[in-house]
Backbone as a ProteinNet text record, in pm:
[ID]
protein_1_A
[PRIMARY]
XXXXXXXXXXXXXXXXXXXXXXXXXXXXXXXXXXXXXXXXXXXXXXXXXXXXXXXXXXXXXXXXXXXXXXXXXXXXXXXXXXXXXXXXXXXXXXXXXXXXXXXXXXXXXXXXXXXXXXXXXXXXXXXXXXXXXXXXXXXXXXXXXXXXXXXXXXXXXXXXXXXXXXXXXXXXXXXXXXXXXXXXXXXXXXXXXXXXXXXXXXXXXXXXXXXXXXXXXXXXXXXXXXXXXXXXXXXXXXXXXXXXXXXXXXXXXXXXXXXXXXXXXXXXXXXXXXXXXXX
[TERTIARY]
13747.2	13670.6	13755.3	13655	13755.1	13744.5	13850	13822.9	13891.7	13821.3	13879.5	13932.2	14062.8	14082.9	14097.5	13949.7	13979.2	14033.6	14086.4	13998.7	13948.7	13844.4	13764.7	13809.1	13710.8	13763.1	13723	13613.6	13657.7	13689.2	13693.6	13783.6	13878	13976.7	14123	14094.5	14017.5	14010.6	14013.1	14107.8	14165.3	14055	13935.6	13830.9	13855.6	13797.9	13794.4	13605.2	13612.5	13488.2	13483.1	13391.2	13376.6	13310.3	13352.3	13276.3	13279.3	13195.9	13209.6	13217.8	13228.1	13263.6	13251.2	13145.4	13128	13118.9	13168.4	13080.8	13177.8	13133.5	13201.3	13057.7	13090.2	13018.5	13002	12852.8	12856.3	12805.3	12890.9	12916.5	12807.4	12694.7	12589.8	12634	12607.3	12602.5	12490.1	12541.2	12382.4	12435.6	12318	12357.9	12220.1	12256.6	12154.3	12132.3	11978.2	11865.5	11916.9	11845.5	11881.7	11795.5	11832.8	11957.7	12022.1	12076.9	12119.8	12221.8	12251.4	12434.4	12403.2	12503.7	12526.3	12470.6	12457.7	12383.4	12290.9	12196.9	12085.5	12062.4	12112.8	12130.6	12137.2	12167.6	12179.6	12084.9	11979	11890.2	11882.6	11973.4	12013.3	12108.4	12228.4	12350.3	12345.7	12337.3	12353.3	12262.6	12166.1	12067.2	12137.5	12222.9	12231.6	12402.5	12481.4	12539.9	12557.4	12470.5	12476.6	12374.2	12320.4	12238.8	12350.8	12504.7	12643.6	12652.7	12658.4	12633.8	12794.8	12834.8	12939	12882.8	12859.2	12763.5	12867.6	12876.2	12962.3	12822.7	12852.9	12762.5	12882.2	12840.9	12931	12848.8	12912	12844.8	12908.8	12795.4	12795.6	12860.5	12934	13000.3	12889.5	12980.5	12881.5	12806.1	12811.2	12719.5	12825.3	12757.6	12820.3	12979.6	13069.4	13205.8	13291.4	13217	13280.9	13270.1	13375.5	13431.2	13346.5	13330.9	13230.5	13243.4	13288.1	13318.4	13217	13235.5	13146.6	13087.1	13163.4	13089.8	13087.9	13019.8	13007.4	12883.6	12751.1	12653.8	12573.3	12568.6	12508	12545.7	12397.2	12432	12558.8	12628.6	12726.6	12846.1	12869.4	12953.9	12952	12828.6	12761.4	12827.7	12742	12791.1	12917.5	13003.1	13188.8	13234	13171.6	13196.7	13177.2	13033.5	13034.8	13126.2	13146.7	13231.4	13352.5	13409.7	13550	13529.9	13454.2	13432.4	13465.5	13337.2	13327.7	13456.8	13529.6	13692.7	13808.8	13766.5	13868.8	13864.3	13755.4	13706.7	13722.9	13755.3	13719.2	13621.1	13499.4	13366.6	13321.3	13256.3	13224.8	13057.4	13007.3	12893.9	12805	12814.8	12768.8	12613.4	12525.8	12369.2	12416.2	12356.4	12318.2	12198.6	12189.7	12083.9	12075.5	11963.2	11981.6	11838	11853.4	11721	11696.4	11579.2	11499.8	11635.5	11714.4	11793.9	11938.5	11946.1	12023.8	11983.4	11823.6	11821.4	11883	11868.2	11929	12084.1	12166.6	12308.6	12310.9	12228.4	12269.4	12217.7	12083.3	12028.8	12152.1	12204	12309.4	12392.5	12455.8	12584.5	12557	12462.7	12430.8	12464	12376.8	12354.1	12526	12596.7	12672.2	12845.4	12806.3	12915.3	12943.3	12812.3	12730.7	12759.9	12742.7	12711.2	12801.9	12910.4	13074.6	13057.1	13062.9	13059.6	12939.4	12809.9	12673.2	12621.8	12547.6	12465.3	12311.1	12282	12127	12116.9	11952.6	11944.3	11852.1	11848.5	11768.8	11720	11563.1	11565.4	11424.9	11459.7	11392.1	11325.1	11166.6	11117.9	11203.6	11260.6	11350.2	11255	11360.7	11344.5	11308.5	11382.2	11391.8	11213.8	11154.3	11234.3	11252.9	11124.6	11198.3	11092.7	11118.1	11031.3	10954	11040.2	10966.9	10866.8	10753.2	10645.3	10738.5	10707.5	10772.1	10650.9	10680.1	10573.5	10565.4	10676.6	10739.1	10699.4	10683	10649.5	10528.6	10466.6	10336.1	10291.8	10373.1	10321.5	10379.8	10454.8	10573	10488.6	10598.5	10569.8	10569.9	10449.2	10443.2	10598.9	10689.2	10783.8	10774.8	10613.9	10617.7	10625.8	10672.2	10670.3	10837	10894.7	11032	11091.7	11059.4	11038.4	11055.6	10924.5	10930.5	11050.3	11089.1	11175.1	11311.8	11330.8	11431.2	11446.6	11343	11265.8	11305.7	11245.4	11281.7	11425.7	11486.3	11619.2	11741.9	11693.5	11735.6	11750.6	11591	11550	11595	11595.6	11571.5	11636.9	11713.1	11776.1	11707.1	11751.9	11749.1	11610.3	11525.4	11355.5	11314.4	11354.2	11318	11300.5	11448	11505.7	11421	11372.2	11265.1	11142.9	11055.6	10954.3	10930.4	11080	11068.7	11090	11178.5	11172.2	11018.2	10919.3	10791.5	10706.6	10716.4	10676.8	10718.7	10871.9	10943.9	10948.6	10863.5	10872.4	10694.5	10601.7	10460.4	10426.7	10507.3	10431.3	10314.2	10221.7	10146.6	10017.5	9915.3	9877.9	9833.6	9812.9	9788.6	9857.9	9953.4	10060.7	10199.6	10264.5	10425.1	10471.8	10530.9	10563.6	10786.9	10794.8	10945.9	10929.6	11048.4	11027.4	11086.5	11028.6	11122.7	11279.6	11342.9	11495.9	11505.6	11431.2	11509.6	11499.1	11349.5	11381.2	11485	11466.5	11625.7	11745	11789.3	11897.1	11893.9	11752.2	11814.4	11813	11737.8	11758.7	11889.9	11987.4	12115	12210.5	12159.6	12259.6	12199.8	12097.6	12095.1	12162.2	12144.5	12197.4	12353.8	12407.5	12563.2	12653.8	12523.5	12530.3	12576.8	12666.2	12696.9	12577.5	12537.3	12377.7	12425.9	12518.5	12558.6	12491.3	12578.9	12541	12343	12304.3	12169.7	12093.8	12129.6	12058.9	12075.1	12245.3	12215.9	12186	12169.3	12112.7	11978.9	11888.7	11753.1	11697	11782.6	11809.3	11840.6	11940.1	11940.7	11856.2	11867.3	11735.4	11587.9	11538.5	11394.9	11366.4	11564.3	11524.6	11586.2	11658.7	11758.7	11616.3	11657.4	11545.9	11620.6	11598.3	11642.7	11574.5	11488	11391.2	11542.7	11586.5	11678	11760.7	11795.4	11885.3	11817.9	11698.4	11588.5	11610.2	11539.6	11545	11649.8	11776.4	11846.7	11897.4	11861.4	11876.2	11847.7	11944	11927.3	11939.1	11986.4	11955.5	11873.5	11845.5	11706.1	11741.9	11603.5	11550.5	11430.2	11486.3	11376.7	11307.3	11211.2	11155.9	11051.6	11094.1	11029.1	10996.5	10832.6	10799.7	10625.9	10674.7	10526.3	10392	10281.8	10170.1	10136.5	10201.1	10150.1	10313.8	10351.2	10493.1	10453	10475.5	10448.7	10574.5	10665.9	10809.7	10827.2	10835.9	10836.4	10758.5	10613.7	10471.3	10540.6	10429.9	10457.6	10428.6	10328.5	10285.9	10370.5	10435.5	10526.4	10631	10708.2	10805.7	10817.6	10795.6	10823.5	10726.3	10575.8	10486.5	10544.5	10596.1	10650.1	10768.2	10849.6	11004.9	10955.2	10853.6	10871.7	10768.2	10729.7	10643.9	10771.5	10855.1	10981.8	11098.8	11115.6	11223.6	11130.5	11181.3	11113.5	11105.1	11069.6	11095.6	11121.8	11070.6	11110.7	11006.8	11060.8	11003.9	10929.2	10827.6	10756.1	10641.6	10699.8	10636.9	10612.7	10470.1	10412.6	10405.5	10466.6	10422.7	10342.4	10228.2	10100.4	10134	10067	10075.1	10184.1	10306.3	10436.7	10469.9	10521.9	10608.3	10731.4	10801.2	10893.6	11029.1	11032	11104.9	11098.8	11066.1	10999.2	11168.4	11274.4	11348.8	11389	11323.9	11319.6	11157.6	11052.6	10933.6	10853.3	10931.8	10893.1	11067.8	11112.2	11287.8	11238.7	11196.3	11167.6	11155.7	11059	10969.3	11103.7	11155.9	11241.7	11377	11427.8	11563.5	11516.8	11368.2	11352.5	11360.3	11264.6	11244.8	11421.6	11528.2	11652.1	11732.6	11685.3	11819.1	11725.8	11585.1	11515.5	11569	11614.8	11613.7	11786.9	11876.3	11965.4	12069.2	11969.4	12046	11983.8	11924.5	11791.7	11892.4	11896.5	11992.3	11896.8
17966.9	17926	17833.7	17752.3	17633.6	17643.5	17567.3	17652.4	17510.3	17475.1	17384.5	17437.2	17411.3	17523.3	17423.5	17459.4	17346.1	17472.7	17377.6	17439.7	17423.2	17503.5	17470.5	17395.7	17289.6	17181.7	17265.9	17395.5	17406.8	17596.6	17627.3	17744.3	17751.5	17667.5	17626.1	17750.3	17834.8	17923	17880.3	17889.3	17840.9	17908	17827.8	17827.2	17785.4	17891	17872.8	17832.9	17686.6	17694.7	17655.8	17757.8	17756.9	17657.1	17582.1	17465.1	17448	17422.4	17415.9	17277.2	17187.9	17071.6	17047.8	16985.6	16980.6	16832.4	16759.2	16699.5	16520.5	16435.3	16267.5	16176.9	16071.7	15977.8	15968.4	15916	15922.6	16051.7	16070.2	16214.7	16238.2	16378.3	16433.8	16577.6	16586.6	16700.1	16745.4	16880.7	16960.7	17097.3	17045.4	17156.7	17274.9	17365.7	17499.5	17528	17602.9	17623.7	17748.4	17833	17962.2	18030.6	18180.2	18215.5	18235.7	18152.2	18131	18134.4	18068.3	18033.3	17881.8	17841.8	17728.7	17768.9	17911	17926.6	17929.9	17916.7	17855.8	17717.4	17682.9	17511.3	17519.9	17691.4	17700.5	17614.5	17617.9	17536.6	17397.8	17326.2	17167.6	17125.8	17210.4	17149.5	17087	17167.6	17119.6	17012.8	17034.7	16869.1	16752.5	16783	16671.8	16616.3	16743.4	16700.6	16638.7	16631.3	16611.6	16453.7	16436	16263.8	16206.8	16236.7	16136.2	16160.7	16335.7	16262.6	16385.3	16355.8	16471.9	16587.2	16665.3	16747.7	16883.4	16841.5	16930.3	16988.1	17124.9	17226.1	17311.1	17329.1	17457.5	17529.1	17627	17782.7	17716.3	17692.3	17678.1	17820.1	17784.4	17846.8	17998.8	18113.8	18247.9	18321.4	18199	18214.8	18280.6	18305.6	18295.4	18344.8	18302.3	18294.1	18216.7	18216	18111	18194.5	18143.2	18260.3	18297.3	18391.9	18407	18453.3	18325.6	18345.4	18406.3	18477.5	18446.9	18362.7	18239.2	18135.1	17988	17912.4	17777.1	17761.1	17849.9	17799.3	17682.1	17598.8	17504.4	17394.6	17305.7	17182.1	17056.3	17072.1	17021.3	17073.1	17148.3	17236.4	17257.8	17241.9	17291	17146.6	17006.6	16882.4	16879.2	16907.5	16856.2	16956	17070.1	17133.7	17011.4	17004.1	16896.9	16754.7	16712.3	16623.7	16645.1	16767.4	16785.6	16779.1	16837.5	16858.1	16657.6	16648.6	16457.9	16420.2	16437.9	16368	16403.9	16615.1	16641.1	16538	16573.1	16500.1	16381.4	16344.6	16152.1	16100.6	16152.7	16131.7	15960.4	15889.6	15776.8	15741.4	15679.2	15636.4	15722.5	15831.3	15988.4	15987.1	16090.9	16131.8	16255.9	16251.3	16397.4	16442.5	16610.3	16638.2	16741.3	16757.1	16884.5	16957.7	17109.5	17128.3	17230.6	17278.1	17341.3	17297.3	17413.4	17401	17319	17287	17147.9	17036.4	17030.6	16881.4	16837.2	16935.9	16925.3	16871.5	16940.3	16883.4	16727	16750.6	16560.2	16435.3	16509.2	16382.1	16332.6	16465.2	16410.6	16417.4	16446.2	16347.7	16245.3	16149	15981.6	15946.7	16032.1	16029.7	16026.6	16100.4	16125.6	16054.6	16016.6	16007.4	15834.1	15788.7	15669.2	15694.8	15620.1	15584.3	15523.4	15492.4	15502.7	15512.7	15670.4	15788.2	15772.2	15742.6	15833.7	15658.9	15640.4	15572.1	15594.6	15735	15751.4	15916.8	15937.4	16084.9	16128.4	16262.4	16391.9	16453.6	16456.8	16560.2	16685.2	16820.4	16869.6	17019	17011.2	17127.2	17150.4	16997.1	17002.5	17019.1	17092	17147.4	17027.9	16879.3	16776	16726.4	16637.3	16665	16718.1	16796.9	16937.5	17001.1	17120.5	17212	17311.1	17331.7	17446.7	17362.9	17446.2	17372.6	17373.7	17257.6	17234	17181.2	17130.6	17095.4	16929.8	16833	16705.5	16721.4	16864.3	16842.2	16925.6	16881.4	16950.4	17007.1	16910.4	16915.6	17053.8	17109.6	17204.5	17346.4	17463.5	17577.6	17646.7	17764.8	17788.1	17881	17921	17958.5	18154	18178.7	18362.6	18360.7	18266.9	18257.2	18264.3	18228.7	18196.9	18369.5	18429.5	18532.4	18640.8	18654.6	18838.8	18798.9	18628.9	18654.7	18725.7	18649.4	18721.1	18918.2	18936	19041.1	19169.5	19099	19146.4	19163.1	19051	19043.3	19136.7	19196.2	19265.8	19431.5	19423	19617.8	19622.1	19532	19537.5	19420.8	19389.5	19274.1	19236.2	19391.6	19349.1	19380	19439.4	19473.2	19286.7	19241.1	19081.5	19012.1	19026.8	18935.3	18925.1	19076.7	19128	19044.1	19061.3	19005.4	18864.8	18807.4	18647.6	18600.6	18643.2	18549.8	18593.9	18695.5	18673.4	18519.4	18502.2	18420.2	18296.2	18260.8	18180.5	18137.8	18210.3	18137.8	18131.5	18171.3	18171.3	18277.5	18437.9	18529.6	18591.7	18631.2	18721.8	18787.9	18829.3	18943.3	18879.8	18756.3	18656.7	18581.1	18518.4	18437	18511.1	18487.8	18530.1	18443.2	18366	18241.5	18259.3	18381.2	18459	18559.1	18627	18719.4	18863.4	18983.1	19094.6	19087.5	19055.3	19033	18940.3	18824	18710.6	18721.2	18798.9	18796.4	18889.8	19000.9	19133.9	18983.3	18923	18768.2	18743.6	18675.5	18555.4	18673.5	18757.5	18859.4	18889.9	18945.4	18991.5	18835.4	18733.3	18575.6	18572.5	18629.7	18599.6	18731.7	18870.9	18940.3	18939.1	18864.2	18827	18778.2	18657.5	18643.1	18724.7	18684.4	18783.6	18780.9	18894.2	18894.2	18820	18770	18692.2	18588	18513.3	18363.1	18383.3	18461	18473.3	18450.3	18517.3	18494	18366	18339.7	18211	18083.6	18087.6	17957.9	17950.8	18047.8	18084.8	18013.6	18046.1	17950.5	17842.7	17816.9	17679.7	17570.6	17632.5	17526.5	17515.6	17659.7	17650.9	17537.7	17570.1	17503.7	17358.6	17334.3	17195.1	17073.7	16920.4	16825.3	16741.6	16678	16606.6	16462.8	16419.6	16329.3	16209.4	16206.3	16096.4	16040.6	16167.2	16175.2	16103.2	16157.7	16110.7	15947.6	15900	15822.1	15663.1	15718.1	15665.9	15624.1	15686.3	15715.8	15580.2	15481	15354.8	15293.6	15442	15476.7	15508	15423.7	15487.3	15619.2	15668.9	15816.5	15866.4	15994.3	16065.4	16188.1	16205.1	16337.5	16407	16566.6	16601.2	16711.1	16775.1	16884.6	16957.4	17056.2	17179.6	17174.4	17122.6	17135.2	17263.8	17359.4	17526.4	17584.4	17503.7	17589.2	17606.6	17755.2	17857.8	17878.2	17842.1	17908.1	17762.6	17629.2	17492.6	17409.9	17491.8	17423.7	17241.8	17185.3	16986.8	16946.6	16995.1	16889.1	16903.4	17035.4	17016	16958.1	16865.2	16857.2	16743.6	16788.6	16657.3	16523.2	16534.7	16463.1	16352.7	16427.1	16354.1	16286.9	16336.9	16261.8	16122	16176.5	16038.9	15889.6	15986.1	15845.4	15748	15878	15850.2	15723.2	15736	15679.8	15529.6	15424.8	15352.6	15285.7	15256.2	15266	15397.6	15489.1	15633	15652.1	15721.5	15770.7	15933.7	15922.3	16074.3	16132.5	16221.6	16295	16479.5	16462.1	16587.7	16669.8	16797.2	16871.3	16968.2	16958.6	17040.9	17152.8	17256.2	17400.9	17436.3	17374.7	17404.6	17450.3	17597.1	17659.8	17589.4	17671.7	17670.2	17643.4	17734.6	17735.6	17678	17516.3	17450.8	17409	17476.4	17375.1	17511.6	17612.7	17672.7	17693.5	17711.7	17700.6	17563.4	17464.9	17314.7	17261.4	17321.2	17297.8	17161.6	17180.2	17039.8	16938.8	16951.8	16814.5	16791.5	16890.6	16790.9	16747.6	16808.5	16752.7	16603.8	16545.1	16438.2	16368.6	16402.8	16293.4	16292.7	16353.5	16344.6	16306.2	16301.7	16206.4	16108	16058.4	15914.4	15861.6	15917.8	15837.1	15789.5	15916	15875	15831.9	15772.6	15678.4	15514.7	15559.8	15374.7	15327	15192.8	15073.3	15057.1
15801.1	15684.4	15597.5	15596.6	15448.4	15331	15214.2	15042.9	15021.2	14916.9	14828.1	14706.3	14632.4	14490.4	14421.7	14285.8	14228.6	14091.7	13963.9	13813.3	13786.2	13692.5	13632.2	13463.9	13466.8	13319.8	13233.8	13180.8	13085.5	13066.1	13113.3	13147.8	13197.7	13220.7	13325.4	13420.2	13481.9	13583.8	13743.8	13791.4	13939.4	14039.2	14102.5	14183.7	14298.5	14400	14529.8	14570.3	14645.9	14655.4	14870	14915.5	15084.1	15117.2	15225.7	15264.2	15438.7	15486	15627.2	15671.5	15771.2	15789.9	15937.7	16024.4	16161.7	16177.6	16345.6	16368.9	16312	16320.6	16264.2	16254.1	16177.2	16143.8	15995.4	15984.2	15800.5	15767.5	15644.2	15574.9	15529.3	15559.7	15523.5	15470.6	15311.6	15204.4	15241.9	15245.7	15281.4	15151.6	15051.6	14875.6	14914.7	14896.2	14960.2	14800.4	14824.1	14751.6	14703.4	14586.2	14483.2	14563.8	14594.4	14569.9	14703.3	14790.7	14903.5	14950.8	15037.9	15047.7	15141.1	15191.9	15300.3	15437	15441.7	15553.3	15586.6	15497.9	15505.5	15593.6	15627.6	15681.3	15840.3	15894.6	15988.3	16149.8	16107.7	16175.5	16184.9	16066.3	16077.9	16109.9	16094	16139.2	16279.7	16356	16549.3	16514.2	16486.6	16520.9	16480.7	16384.1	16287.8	16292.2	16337.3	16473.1	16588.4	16624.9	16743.2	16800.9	16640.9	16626.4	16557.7	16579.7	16556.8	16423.3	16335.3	16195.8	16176.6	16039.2	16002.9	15881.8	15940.2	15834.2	15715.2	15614.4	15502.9	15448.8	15447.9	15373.4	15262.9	15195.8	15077.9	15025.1	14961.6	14873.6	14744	14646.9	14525.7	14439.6	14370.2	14285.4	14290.6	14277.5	14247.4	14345.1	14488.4	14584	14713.8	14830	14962.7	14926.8	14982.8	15021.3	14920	14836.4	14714.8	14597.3	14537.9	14393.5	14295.6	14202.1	14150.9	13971.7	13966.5	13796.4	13732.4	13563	13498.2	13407.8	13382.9	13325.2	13412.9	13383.5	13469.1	13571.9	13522.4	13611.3	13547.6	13412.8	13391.3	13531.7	13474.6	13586.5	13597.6	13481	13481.1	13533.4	13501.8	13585.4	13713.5	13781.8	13916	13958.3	13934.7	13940.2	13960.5	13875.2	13880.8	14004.5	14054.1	14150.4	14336.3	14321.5	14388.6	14406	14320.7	14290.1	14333.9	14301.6	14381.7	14495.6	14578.4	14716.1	14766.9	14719.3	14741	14801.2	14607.9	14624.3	14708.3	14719.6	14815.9	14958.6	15000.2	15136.2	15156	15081.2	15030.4	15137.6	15053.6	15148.8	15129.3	15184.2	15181.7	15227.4	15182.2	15254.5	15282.6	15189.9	15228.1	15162.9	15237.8	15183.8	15160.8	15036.5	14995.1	15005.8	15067	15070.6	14962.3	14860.2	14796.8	14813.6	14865.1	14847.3	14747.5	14722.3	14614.2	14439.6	14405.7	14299.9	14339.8	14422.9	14503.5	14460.5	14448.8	14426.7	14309	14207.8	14056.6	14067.1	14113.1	14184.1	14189.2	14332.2	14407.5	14282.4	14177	14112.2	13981.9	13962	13827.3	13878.5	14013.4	14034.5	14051.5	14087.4	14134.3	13956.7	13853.5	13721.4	13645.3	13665.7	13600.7	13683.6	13822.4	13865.9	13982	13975.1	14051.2	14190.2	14206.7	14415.6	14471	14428.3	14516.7	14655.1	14644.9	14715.1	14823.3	14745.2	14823.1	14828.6	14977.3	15024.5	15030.9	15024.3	15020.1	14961.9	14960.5	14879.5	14929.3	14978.1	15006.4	14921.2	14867.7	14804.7	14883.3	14892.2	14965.3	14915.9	14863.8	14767.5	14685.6	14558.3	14539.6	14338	14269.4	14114.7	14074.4	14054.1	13944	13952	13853.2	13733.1	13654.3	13652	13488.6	13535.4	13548.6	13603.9	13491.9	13397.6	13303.6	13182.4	13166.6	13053.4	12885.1	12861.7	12713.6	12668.7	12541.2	12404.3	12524.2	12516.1	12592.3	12735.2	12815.4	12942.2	12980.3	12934.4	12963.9	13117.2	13239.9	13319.9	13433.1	13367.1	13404.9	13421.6	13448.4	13490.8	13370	13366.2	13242.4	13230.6	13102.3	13026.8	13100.2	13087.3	13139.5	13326.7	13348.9	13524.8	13521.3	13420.3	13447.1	13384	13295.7	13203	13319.6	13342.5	13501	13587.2	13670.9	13743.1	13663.9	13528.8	13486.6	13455.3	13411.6	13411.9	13561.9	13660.5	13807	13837.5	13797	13833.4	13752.8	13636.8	13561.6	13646.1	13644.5	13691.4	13828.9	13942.1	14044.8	14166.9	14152.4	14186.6	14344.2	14444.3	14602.4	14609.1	14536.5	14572	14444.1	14404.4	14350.1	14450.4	14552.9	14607.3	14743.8	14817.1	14874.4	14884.8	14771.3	14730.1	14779.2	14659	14669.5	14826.5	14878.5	15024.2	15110.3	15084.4	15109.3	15097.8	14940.9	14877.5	14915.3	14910.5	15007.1	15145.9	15196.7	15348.6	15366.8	15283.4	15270.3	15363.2	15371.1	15398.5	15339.4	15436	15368.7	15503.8	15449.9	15594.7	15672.1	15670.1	15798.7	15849.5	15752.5	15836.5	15815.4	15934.5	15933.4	16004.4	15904	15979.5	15995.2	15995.7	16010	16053.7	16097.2	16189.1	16080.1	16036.5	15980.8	15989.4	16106.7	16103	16031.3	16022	16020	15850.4	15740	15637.7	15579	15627.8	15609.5	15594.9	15712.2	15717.7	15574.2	15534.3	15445	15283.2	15255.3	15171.7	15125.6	15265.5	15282	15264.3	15293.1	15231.5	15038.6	15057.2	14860.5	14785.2	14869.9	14783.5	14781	14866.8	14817.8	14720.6	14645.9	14496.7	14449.5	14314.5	14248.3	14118.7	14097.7	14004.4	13892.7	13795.2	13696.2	13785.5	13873.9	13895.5	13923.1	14035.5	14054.5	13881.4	13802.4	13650.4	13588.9	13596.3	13515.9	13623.1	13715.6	13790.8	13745	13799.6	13752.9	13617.9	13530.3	13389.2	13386	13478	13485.2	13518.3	13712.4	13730.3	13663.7	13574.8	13530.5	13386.2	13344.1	13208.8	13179.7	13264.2	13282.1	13302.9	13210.8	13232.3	13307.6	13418.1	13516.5	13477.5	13373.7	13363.3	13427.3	13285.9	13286.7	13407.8	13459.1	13593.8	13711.9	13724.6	13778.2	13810.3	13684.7	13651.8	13641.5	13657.6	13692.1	13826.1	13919	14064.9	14101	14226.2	14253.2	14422	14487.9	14602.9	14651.1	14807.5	14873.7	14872.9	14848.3	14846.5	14940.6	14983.5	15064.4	15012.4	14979.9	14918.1	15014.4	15005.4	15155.4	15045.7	15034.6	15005.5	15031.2	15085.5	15122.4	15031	15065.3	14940.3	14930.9	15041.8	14968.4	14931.8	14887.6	14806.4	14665.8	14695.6	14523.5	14461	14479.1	14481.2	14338.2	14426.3	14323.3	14378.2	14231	14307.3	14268.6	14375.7	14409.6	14296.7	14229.8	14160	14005.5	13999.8	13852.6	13885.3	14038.5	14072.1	14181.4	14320.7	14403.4	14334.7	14310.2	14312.7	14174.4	14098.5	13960.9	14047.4	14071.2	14089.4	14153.7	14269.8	14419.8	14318.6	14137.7	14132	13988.3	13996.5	13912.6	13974.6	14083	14156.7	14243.1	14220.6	14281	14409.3	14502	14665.9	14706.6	14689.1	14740.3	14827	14951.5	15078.7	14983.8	15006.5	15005.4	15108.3	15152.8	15293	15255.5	15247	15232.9	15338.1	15317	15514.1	15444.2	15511.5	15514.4	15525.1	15467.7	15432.6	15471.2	15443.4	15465.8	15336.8	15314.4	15176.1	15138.5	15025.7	14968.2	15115.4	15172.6	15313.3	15404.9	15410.4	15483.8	15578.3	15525.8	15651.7	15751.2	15728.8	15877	15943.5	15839.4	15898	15948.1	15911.8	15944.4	16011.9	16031.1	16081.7	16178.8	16285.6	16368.8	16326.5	16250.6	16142.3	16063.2	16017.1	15869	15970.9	16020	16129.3	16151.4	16236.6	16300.9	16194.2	16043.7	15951.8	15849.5	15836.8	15866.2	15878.5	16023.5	16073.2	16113.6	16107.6	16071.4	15968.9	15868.6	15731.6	15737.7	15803.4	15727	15851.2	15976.5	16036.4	16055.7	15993.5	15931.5	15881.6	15923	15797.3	15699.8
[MASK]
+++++++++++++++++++++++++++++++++++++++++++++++++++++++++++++++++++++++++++++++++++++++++++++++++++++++++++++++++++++++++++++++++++++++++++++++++++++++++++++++++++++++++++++++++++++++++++++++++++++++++++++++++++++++++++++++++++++++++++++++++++++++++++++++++++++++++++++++++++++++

């Protein structure tokens, strides 16, 4: 297993963050969704491997195999985490992919740190641009949706965590589009979180505005998201960003959920490594 040790800028606290690293060519960031780890990605790496690419995945601070402070889950913080990785690596010419609370990551590092580094952008059932309803964002999730998860996560952390990957992969008494093992799997990769980071991400991504970040973005972009994802319904989120960013690729997968890169895994690998071996 690999560790980058950075500090943190504003807690001087000496951080270990896990990163995996397969594979040569141009450098593909693969930033995993709340409350997850890098292993989540398991179903893209080999593909994406093995179409000549070099694929870096990491566990965001709090998550997976990576340290688990108690302060530093804002998106800035999350950001300068990424960023080290970048610089350790001295990545070049690199796509980022971020999905669901990932995308938040990849849009304000382009935002906060430019395109040096990054040649193109992933974003996949991804949070930006502002997900929670304000007075300014009308078009957002209402404020008591964000409320019970915190709520849940308080009384009940691994019966939350239960629930949500139902919801997350679009189970229910007719479709099972996962197998019982395979949700026990990704359950047992979120309850590794340490419940601090699980809370304040939750906060983060529901309440952080990405407008600007958004907005700034000057790289081709790919936006890939499920029209039956309940988890980060489209229309408070992908449908805004892809009319935010201009020349942006947007590809809807039909009754594809929140979990669309293992229940649509085929589809998003081809469209992928379509995009991010296109000149």
């Amino acid at each position: 297993m690999k560790f980058i040790v950075k500090q943190d800028a504003t807690t001087g606290e000496e951080l270990q963050l896990s990163y995996t690293d397969y594979g040569a060519g141009r450098p593909v960031v693969l930033i995993h969704g709340w409350p997850l780890s890098k292993e989540m990605w398991e179903y893209q790496v080999d593909d994406l491997v093995s179409a000549g690419l070099r694929v870096i995945a990491y566990d965001r601070r709090g998550f997976g195999h990576s340290a688990k402070p108690w302060q530093g889950y804002d998106y800035d913080s999350l950001t300068e985490d990424l960023r080290d990785i970048m610089d350790h690596l001295d990545l070049r010419d690199a796509v980022l992919v971020g999905f669901s609370m990932g995308g938040g990551e990849a849009v304000r590092y382009l935002s906060r740190y430019g395109s040096e580094r990054v040649s193109k952008l992933v974003l996949v059932s991804a949070v930006p641009p502002f997900l929670a309803k304000t007075p300014n964002n009308p078009e957002g999730v209402d404020q008591s949706v964000f409320e019970e998860i915190m709520a849940n996560l308080k009384e009940d952390r691994i019966g939350f965590l239960d629930d949500f990957g139902k919801k997350f992969f679009g189970v229910s008494l007719m479709n099972h589009p996962v197998s019982a093992p395979l949700l026990d799997y990704y359950r047992m990769l979120a309850s590794v979180a340490s419940p601090r980071a699980t809370q304040q991400c939750a906060i983060a991504f529901a309440q952080t505005d990405f407008r600007a970040d958004v907005q700034a973005i000057r790289v081709p972009t790919l936006i890939i998201h499920g029209d039956a994802d309940q988890t980060v319904p489209i229309k408070a989120s992908s449908d805004r960003t892809a009319a935010m960013i201009s020349g942006s690729q947007y590809l809807v997968y039909e009754d594809a959920p929140h979990g669309l890169f293992y229940t649509h895994k085929e589809k998003l690998n081809q469209d992928l490594i379509s995009f991010i071996t296109s000149t």
